[in-house]
N, C-alpha and C positions, 0 to 999 in steps of 0.2 A: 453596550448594545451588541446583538449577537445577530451573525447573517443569516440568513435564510440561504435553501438550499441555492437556490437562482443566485442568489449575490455571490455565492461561491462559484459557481460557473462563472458569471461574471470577470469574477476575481483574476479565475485560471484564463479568460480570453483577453483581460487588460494586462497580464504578464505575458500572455502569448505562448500559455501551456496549454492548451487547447489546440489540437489538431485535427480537421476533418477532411479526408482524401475527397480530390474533387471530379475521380473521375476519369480524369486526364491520363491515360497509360502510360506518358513518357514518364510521369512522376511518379517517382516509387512510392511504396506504403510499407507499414511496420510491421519487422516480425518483431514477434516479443519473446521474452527470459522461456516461456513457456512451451515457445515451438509456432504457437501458433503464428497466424498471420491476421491484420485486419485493418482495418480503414479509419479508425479511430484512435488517441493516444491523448493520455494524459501525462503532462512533465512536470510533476509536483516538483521536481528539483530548482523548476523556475521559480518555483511558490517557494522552497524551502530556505534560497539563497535569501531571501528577503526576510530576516530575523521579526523585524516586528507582526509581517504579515502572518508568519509561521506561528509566530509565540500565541496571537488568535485565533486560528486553526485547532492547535492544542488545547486553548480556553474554551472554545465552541464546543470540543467535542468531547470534554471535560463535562459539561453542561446540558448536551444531548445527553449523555451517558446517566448523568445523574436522571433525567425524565425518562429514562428504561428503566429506572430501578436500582443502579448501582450506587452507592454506596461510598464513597469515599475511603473510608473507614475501615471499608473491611480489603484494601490493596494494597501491597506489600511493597510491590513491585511492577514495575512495566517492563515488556520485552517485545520486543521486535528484530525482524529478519534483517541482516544486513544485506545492501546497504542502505538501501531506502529509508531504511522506519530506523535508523540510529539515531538521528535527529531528534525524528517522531517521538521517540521512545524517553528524549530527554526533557522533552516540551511539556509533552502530556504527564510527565510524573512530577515533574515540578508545578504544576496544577491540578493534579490529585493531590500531593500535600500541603499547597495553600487553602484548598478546601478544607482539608481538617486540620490546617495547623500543626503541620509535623512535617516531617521529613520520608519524603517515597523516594527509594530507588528505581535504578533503570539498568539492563541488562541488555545486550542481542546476540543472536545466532549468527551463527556464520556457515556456509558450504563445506561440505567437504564428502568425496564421495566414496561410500563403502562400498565393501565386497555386496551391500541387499539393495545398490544404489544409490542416489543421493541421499545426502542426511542434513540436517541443519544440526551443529551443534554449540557448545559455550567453550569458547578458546581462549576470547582474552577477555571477558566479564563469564561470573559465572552467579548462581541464586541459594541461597543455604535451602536445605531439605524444610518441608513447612510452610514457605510463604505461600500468600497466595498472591499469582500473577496474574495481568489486565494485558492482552495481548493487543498489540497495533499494527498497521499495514498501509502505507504511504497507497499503493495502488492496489488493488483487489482484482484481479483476473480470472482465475480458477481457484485462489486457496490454497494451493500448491504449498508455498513458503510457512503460511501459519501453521498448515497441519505439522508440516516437520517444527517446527516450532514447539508444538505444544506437545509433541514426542519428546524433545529435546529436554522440556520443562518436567514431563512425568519421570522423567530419567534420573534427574538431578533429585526429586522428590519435590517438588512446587506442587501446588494445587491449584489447577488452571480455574479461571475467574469463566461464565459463561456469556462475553463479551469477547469481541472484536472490535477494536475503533481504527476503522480506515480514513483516509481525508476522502478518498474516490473508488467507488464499489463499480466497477463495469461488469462486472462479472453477470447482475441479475439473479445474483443468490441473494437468499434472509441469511440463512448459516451458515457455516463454517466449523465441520468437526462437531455439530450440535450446539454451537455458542453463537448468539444473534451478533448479525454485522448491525453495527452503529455506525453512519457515513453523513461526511455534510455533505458530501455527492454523490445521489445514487442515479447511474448513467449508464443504462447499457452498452458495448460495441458490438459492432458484429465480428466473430473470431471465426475463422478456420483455421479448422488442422490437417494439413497435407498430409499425413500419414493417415488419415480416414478418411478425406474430402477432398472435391478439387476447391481451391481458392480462384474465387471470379478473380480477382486484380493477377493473380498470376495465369490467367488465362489471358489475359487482354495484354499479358506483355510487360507488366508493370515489375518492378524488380522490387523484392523485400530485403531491406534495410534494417539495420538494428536503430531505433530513435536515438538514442542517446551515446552509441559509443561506435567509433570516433564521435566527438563533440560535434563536429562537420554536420555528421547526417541528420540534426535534427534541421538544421538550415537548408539543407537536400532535399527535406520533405516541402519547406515550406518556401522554398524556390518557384518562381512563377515560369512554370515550360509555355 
């Protein structure tokens, strides 16, 4: 039996990965990997610790993927950005090859930042020249991480796959790099970027937080001021 997008919300609000700022200005709100800030957060992490729940996530979106058109068959390989999608990355490949009966690898990127800026590249897994890879994304914000991603892949010689499979797209894109996002949750947030915008919650006094690191601050958020 496979969820629907709603039971996947669901999923995220009965684990209590599901965050929505209420507004309240003593309680901070998130800023994310990205810069930005915003009032909304998804903590796949609470979804990921939970192995069986996770391992269906993966099946699910093995199963969307295949109702886009993809193939099984013709994927080599899964990669995702660390750290998020290394999980992701191991989930869903091991159900890409129980679909065809063989055996898929899984790969991910890692930070590191060059003299042209950040870069995602392969440190401690790496892909031989040739395959073609099925890229993943635990959380979809701006894309940021995949693109360097599928740099990282052209690099090594992969042949990126024209999919994306996220558990949680907030971002409000289809694409990514020209490659359709596949997501069992597609969820807009509202984001600002101080470096181009003011953010209303930091105007009202609200202080931006990172969600998940320290471990503390996601309990910060969801503290009752």
């Amino acid at each position: 039996m496979f969820r629907t997008k709603d039971g996947w919300v669901q999923e995220y609000q009965r684990k209590g990965a599901l965050w929505i700022h209420d507004e309240n200005p003593k309680r901070p709100h998130a800023l994310l990997t990205s810069g930005g800030h915003s009032s909304g957060f998804f903590n796949s992490e609470l979804v990921a610790e939970d192995t069986l729940i996770h391992d269906e996530a993966c099946r699910d979106l093995v199963y969307l993927l295949g109702e886009h058109g993809l193939n099984a068959k013709d994927v080599d390989r899964v990669v995702g950005p660390a750290m998020g999608a290394i999980t992701m990355a191991d989930g869903v490949s091991r159900h890409v090859g129980r679909a065809d009966s063989r055996s898929c690898l899984r790969a991910y990127t890692e930070k590191e930042t060059g003299g042209d800026g950040k870069l995602m590249v392969f440190k401690r897994t790496t892909i031989h020249p040739g395959e073609r890879v099925l890229f993943v994304e635990d959380v979809l914000t701006t894309g940021g991480s995949v693109e360097l991603s599928v740099a990282a892949v052209a690099v090594a010689g992969g042949i990126a796959l024209p999919f994306v499979a996220v558990l949680v797209n907030r971002s409000g894109l289809k694409e990514v790099n020209g490659k359709k996002i596949v997501a069992l949750i597609d969820r807009p947030m509202p984001t600002w970027f101080p470096s181009k915008e003011k953010c209303p919650l930091c105007e009202q006094g609200s202080e931006a937080i990172r969600p998940k690191t320290p471990v503390e601050n996601w309990q910060r958020l969801n503290d009752v001021c």
